[in-house]
Every structure is written in structure tokens, then in C-alpha cells.
C-alpha positions as CSV (number, residue, x, y, z in Angstrom):
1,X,194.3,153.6,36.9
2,X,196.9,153.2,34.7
3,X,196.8,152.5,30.9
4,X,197.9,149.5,28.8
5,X,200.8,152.0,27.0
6,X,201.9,149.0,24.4
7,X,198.2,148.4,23.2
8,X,198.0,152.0,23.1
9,X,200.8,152.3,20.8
10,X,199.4,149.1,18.4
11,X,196.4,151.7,18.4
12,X,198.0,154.7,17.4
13,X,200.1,152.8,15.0
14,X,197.3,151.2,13.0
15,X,195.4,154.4,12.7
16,X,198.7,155.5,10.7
17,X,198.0,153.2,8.1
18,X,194.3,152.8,8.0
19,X,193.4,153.7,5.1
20,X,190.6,152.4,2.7
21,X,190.3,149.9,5.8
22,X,188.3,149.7,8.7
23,X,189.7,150.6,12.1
24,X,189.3,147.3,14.3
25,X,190.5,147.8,17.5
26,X,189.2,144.3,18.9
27,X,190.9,142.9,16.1
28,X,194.3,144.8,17.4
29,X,193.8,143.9,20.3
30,X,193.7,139.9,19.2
31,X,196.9,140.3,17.7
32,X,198.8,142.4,20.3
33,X,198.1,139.5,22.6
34,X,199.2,136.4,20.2
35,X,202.6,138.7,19.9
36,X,202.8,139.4,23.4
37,X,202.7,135.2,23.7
38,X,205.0,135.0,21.3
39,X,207.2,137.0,22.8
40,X,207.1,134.6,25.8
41,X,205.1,137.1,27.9
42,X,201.5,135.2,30.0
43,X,198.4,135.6,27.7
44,X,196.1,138.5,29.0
45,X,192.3,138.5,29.7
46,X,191.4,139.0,26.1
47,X,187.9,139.8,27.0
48,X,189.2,142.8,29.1
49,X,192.2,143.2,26.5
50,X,189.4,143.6,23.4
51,X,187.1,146.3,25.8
52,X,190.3,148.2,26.8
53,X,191.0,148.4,22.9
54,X,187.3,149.2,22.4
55,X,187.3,152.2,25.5
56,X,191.3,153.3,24.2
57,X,189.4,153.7,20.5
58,X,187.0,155.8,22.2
59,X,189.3,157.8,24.6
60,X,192.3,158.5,21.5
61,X,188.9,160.1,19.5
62,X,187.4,161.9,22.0
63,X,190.6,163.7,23.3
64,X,191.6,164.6,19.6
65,X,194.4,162.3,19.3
66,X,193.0,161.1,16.4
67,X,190.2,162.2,14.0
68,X,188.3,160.3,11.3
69,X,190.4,159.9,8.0
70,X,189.5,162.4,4.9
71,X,187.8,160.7,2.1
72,X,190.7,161.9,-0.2
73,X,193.5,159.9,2.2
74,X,191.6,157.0,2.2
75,X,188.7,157.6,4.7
76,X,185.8,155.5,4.8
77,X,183.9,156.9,8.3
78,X,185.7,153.9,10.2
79,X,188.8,154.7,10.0
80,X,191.5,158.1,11.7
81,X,194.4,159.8,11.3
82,X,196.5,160.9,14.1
83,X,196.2,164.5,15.1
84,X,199.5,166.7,15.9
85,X,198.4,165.6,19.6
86,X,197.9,161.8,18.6
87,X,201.7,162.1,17.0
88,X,203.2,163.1,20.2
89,X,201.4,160.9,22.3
90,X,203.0,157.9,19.5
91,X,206.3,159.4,19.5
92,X,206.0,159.2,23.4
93,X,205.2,155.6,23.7
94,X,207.8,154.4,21.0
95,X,210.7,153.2,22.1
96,X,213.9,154.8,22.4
97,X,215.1,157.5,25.2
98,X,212.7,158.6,27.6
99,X,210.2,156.3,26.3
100,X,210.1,154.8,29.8
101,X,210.4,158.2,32.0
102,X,207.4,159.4,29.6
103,X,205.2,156.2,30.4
104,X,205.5,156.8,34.2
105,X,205.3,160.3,33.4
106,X,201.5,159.6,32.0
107,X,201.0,156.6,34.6
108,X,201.0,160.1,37.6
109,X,198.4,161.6,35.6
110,X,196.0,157.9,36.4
111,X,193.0,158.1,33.9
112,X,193.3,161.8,33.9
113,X,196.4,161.5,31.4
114,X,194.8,161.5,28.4
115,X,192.5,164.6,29.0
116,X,193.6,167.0,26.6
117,X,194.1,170.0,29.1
118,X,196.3,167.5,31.5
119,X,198.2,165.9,28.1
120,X,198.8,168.9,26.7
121,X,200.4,170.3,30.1
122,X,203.1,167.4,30.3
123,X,204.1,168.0,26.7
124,X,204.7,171.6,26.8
125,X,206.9,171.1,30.1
């Protein structure tokens, strides 16, 4: 298994500026794919695009990449901020040097690569 990195990152990046909104992952998920069509690339399978955006929601929260927003920054109980962990993982996926070599990095891990334990091993070495 290997993850959708670029949905991943629209993920990571709208929980940066969530606040006093909703987190909407479907609703990411809509727009990563009319930008990936723009971008001349083949629409994807948005019913599996929307549950992968759902499941990523799920995976980023439960592996304390990202935890729900304080009232005080704009939290609502629907919305996150990135954790220390969540900011690497972002930092990994964005572009720029070893962007790439850290995406097939994460891709030898499988679904195992966002564990904490196993995520937290490839960014200390």
C-alpha cells in the first residue's frame, strides 16, 4: 500500500489554516482533483479520492500528526492543528530537496508509515 502523498499534503495544509472553520476533508479532496485536472493530469476515482481523504483524516489524528484546534486559536471540535510530528510529516511532503527521496522513503514503510513508532524512526535517522 502506498499513500496518496499530494492529497496528504492538501490535508496537512488545510488543517494549518482551519480555524473558526470546519475541517472537510471530502471537500479537499473535490478540489485536489479539479486542480489535478487542471493541471492536465486524468481525473481520479473521486469516490475512492473522497474515502482516502476521509481514512487520511482519520490516520493524520490518530497517529498525532494533528490534534483538534484550541478554542482560543479558533477551534470549533471540527477542526486541528498540526502537531510537531504533523509539521515534519508537511515539511516532508513539500516540495523542494529530498521531497522525492522522502516520499519513497515513506512509500518502504507501505501502510505501516504513518505509525508513529515507524514515522518517528525515519525522522530521527
Amino acid at each position: 500500500m502506498t499513500y496518496n502523498w499530494d492529497l496528504m499534503l492538501r490535508l496537512l495544509r488545510e488543517a494549518q489554516k482551519s480555524g473558526n472553520e470546519t475541517f472537510t476533508p471530502r471537500q479537499y479532496a473535490d478540489e485536489h482533483a479539479i486542480a489535478m485536472e487542471d493541471a492536465g493530469q486524468p481525473m481520479p476515482n473521486m469516490d475512492s479520492l473522497k474515502a482516502d481523504a476521509q481514512n487520511y483524516e482519520s490516520l493524520l489524528f490518530d497517529g498525532g500528526f494533528m490534534v483538534a484546534r484550541p478554542e482560543e486559536q479558533g477551534g470549533n471540535g471540527e477542526n486541528f492543528i498540526l502537531t510537531e510530528r504533523g509539521t515534519q510529516l508537511l515539511h516532508m511532503l513539500e516540495g523542494g530537496d529530498g521531497a522525492t527521496a522522502y516520499r519513497q522513503r515513506l512509500d518502504e514503510q507501505g501502510a505501516a508509515a504513518l505509525t508513529p513508532e515507524v514515522f518517528d524512526g525515519l525522522t530521527a535517522g
